[in-house]
C-alpha positions in Angstrom: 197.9 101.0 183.6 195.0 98.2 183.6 192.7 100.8 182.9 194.2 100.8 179.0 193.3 97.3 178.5 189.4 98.3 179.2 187.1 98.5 176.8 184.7 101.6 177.0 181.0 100.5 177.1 179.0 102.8 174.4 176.7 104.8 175.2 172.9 104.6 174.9 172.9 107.5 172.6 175.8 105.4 170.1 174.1 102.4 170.3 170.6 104.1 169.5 172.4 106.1 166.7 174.3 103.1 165.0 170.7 100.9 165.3 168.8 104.2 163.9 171.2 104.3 161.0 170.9 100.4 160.1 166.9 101.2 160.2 167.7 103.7 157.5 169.3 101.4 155.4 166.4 98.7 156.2 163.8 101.6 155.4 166.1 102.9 152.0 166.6 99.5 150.8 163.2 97.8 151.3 160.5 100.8 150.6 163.2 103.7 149.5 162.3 105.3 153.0 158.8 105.7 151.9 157.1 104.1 155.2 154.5 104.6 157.7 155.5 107.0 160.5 157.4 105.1 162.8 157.6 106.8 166.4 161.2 106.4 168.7 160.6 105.8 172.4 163.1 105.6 175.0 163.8 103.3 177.2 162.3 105.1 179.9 159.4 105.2 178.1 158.7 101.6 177.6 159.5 100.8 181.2 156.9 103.3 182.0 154.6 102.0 179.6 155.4 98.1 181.1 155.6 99.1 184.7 159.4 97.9 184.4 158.2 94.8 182.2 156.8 93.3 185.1 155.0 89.9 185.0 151.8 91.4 185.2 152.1 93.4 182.0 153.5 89.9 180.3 151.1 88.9 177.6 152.9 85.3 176.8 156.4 84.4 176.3 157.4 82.4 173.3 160.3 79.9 173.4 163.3 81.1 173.1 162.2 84.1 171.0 160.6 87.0 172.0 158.4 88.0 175.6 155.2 90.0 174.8 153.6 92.6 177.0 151.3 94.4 177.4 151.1 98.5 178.0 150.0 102.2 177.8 151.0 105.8 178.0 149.0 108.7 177.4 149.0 108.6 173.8 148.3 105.2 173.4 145.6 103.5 175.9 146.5 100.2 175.0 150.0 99.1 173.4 151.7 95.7 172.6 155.5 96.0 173.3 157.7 92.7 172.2 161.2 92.3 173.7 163.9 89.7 173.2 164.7 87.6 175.3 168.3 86.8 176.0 169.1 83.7 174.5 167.5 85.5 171.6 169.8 88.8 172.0 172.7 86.8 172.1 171.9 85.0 168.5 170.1 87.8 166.5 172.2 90.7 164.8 171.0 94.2 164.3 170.1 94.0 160.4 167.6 91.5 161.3 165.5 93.7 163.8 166.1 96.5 161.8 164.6 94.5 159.0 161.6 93.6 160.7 160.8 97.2 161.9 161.4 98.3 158.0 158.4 95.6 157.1 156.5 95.8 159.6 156.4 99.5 159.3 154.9 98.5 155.3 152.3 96.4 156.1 150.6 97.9 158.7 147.4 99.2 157.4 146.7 95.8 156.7 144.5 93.5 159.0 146.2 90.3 158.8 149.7 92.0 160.8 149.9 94.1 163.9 149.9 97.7 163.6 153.3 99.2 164.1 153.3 102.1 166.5 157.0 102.4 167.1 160.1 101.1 168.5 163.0 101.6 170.7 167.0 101.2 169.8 167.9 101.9 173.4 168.1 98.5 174.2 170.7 95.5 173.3 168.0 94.2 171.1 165.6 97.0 170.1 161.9 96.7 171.3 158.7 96.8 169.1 155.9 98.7 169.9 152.8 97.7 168.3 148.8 99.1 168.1 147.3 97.1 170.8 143.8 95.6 171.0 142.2 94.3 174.7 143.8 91.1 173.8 146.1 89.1 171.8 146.4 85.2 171.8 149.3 83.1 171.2 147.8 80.2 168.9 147.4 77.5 170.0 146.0 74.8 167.4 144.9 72.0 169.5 142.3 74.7 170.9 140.8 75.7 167.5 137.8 73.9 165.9 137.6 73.1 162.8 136.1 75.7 161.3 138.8 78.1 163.2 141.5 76.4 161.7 139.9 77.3 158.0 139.8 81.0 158.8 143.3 81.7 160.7 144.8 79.3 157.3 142.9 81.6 155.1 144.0 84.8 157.0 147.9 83.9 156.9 147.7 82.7 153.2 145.9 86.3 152.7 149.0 87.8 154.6 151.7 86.1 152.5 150.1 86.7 149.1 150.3 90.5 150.5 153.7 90.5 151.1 154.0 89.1 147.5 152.0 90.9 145.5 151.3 94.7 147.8 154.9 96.2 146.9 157.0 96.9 143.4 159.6 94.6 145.0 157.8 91.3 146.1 159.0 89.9 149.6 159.3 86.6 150.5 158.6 85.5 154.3 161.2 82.3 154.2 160.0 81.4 158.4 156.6 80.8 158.9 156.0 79.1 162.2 153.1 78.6 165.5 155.0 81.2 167.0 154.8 83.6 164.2 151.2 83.8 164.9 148.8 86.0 167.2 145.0 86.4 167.5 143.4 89.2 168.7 140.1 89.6 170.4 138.4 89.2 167.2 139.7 85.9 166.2 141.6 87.3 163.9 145.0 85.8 162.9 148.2 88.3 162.6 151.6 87.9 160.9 154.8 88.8 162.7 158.2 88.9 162.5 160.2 89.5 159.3 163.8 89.7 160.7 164.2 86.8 157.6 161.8 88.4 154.8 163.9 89.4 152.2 163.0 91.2 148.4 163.4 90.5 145.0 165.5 93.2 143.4 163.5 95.0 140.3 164.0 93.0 136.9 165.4 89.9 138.7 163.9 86.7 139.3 165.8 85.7 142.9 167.5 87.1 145.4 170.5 85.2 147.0 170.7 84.9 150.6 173.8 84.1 152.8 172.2 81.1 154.1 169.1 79.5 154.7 166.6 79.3 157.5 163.8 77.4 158.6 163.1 73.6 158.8 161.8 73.9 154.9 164.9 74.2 153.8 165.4 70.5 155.0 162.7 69.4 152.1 164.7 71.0 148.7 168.5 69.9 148.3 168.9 72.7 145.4 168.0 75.5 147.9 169.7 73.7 151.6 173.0 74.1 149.4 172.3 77.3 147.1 170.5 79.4 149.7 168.4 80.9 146.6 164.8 82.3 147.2 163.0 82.3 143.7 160.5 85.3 142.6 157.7 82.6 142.3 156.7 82.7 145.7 157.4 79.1 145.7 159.4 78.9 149.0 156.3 80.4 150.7 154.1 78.3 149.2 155.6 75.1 149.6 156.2 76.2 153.4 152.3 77.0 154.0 151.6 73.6 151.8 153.6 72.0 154.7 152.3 73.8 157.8 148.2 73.9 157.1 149.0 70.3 156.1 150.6 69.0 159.1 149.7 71.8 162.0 146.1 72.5 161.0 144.7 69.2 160.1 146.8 66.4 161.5 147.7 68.4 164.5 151.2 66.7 164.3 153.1 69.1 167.4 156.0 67.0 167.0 156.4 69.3 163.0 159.5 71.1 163.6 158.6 74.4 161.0 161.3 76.4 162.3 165.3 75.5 162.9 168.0 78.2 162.9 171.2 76.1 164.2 174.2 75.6 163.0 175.4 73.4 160.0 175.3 69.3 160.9 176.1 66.7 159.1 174.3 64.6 161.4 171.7 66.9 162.2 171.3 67.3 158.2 170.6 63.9 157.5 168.3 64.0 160.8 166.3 66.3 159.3 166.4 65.0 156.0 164.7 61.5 157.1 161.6 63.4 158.8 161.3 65.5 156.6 160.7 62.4 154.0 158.5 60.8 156.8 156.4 64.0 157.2 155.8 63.9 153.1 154.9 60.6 153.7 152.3 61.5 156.1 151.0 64.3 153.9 150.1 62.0 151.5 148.2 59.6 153.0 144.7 58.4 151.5 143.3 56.9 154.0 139.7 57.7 155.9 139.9 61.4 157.1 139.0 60.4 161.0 142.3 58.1 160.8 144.7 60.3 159.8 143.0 63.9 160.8 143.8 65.5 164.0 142.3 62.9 166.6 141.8 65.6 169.5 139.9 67.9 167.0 137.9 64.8 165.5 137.3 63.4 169.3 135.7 67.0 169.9 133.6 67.2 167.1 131.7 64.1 167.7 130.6 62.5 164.4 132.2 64.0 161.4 129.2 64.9 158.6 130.2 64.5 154.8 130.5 68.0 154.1 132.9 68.6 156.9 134.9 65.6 155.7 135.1 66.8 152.2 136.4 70.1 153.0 139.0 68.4 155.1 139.7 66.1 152.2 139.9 69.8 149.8 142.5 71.2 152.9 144.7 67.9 152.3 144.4 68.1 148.7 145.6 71.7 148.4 148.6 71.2 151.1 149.5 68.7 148.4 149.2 71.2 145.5 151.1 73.6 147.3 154.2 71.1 148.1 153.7 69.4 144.2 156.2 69.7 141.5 157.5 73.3 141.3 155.6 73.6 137.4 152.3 73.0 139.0 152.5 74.8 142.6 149.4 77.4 142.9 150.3 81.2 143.7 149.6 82.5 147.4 146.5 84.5 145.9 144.8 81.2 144.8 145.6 79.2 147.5 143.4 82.3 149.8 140.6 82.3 146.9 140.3 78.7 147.6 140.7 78.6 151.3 137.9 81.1 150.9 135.9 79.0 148.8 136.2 76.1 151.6 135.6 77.7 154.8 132.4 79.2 152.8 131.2 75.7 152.0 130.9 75.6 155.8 127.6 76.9 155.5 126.6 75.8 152.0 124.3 72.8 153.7 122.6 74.7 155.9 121.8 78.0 153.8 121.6 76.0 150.1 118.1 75.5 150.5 117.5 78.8 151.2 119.7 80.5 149.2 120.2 78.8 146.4 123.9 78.6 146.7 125.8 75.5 145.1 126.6 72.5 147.8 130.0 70.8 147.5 129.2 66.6 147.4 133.1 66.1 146.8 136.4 67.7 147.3 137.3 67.5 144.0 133.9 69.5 143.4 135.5 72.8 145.7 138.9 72.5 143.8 136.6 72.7 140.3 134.8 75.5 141.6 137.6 77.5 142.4 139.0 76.8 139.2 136.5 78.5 137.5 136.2 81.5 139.8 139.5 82.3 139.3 139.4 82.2 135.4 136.5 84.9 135.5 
């Protein structure tokens, strides 16, 4: 009579079913099913498609996350397919995926995320299928000049502020990390992931979450113990203050954007002290080629003034972003004035001709953003 004691493995077809239903909820709750068209593959389909997921079709394989390949079938010449990996499977549940296909199905007319073409629920941990280009890139910072680093900032500060203000309900991204990040061919930078992005309800000013994610968390006592998300943006914001600040011009690898383990009280106070060393090193005034990245300044040669003021600019609006909560600048304005830096890039060598105003300080970018945004 062992047999009784065994459990029956479900089906394909149940799992696929119970998955498809949690997307409707996903889809109902986030967008009130109003979505893109979002196209169901099987699992023989994707194997097809990845030759089996072989390790020719693998594009790069993030840590512990997700494995990225590459693909085709006769619709589609070129696809992008992301799968789990196990460690992941074992730690993520299904409303998160689901969650993340619901978004990602909303945003994907615009050009700062992937283009969702579909998914598939056969699998423990349902695959993404995504609108694929001749190549994506995993970012990788220490490869990026400076200029580079101006752009992909201003393209993920363009994709958050979408995500705030695009949609009746705003959503908040809560996990922004390196391996969040793709570029395509173009140099383009791409948002992924929002198994953690969660909406404000309509006529309310938060949204409470069952517990908090992300190494940002470590920096605000109120929300490490409340687990509160405010309408503001402000979580977002203080989060990109943080990572341009740190990633993009100190090129500090050892930032640790993005922890999802379990309660500490050791680990807590771990976190707690670097994160006070890291505010620290945020703040800083000392000269730019001492405390910028040193590979990035060793590659550049001899930094000129203009370069080192818009550096000075990128420092002082990380700061702005991570300031007191009263004074913190909305994700729209922090892209107008990434904007208004990367195009001081060029203001020395086409002022002359153009006419166009050159920057002498950074305080003299901050100013003239300012005024641009009160017109």
């Amino acid at each position: 009579m062992g047999w009784l004691r065994k459990k029956k493995k479900k089906p394909k077809s149940d799992i696929a079913s119970e998955k498809g239903a949690k997307l409707l909820e996903e889809l109902i709750e986030c967008c009130d099913g109003k979505s893109n068209p979002i196209k169901f593959f099987s699992a023989d389909e994707i194997g097809e498609a990845t030759d089996n997921f072989s390790d020719s079709n693998l594009v790069y394989r993030e840590d512990f996350a997700y494995q990225w390949y590459s693909g085709k079938n006769e619709n589609h010449p070129m696809i992008l397919i992301r799968k789990g990996t196990s460690w992941w499977i074992s730690w993520r549940v299904d409303s998160l995926v689901c969650r993340d296909i619901a978004v990602s199905s909303m945003v994907s007319g615009h050009k700062n995320f992937l283009k969702l073409v579909g998914c598939c629920l056969d699998f423990e941990d349902p695959v993404l299928v995504y609108h694929g280009v001749k190549k994506h890139y995993k970012l990788e910072i220490s490869e990026q000049t400076w200029k580079r680093r101006i752009k992909i900032a201003e393209d993920i500060a363009t994709a958050l502020a979408y995500l705030h203000t695009a949609f009746p309900r705003p959503f908040v991204y809560r996990t922004l990390s390196i391996g969040n990040i793709l570029l395509d061919e173009n140099g383009v930078a791409k948002l992924t992931d929002f198994s953690h992005c969660v909406s404000i309800p309509e006529g309310e000013t938060f949204v409470r979450v069952d517990r908090t994610n992300g190494f940002y968390s470590y920096f605000s006592g109120k929300y490490k113990r409340s687990g509160v998300v405010s309408v503001s943006e402000k979580a977002d914001v203080f989060a990109f203050g943080m990572f341009i600040g740190l990633r993009f011009l100190f090129g500090d690898e050892s930032f640790l954007e993005h922890y999802r383990g379990e309660e500490d009280y050791e680990f807590d106070s771990k976190m707690k002290r670097l994160a006070r060393d890291w505010l620290s090193k945020l703040k800083e005034d000392r000269p730019m080629e001492m405390i910028a990245d040193p590979e990035m300044i060793e590659k550049m040669g001899q930094i000129s003034e203009q370069e080192r003021c818009q550096m000075k600019a990128f420092q002082m609006l990380s700061l702005r972003c991570i300031g007191p909560s009263e004074e913190v600048p909305t994700m729209v304005e922090v892209a107008k004035e990434l904007k208004k830096i990367q195009r001081s890039l060029n203001s020395d060598s086409s002022s002359l001709s153009s006419g166009q105003t050159q920057f002498d300080s950074a305080q003299d970018i901050s100013s003239s953003v300012v005024l641009s945004n009160q017109t």
